[in-house]
C-alpha positions, 0 to 999 in steps of 0.5 A: 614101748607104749611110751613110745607108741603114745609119742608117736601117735601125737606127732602124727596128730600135730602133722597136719597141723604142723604142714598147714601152718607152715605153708600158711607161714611161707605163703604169708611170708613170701606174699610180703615179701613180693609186696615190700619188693613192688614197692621198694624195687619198683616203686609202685607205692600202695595205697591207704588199702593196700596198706591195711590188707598187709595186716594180716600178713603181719599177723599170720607170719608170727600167728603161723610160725607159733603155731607150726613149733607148737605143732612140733612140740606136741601142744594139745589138739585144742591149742593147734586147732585154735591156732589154725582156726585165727589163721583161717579167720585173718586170711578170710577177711583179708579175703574180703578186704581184698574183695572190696578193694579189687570192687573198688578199682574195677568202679564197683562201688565207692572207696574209702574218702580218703584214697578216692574221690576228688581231692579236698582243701589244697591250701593256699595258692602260694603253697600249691606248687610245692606240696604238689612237688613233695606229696603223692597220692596213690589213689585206691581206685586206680589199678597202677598194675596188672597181670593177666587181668588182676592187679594185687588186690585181685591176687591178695585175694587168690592167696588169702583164699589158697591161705583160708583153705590151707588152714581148714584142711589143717583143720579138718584133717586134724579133728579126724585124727 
């Protein structure tokens, strides 16, 4: 009978844990999966800073599900809590990152050189015309969507922020139990 009760007690340490890391997981899959659909399905191409906030996402995807199956596996208090605590870093400096690239596009401040700004060496005349016709630059600094006033960055920011504050109650409730 104590076995069981000392079992028992350990799953319901690791639940908030368990809970946290995967809504973690689903938001994060979910929101690459919305940004991969923007882009293969209705074409509207990231550019160099969109591309770079997505690597949180690929991090916290995998990050996220290691941590929920160790949660169920009863892995010890320290492991989940280190697990929720890289979860809770990555999505606030994507948080930042998406921040910074929101503050660009409203004309905050300067941008990245090589997605703002005026466009560099063109070659020769000769090729102009054709590289012209092959290469498309999708600059940071324009907003190529927006929905009720945000565009994906601006969300990027609302779901790291919703992501950030999952893992610290993850966190949070599980040092109390």
């Amino acid at each position: 009978m104590d076995a069981t009760a000392n079992t028992s007690s350990a799953r319901n340490d690791a639940h908030p844990a368990l809970i946290a890391a995967l809504a973690i997981t689903a938001i994060a899959a979910a929101t690459l999966a919305g940004a991969w659909f923007f882009q293969l399905v209705l074409d509207i191409r990231p550019c160099p800073l969109c591309l770079e906030q997505r690597y949180a996402y690929y991090l916290v995807v995998p990050l996220g599900a290691l941590t929920a199956l160790l949660a169920g596996r009863d892995a010890p208090r320290g492991v989940l809590l280190a697990g929720l605590a890289i979860l809770w870093v990555a999505a606030l400096g994507n948080a930042v990152l998406g921040t910074y690239h929101a503050g660009v596009e409203w004309q905050f401040w300067q941008g990245p050189t090589d997605c703002t700004g005026p466009i560099g060496n063109l070659g020769s005349a000769g090729s102009l015309l054709e590289r012209l016709d092959t290469v498309k630059v999708i600059r940071c600094d324009e907003v190529q969507w927006r929905f009720l006033g945000l565009s994906l960055a601006g969300y990027n920011v609302l779901i790291s922020l919703l992501m950030a504050a999952i893992a610290v109650w993850g966190i949070v409730k599980l040092r109390r139990s």
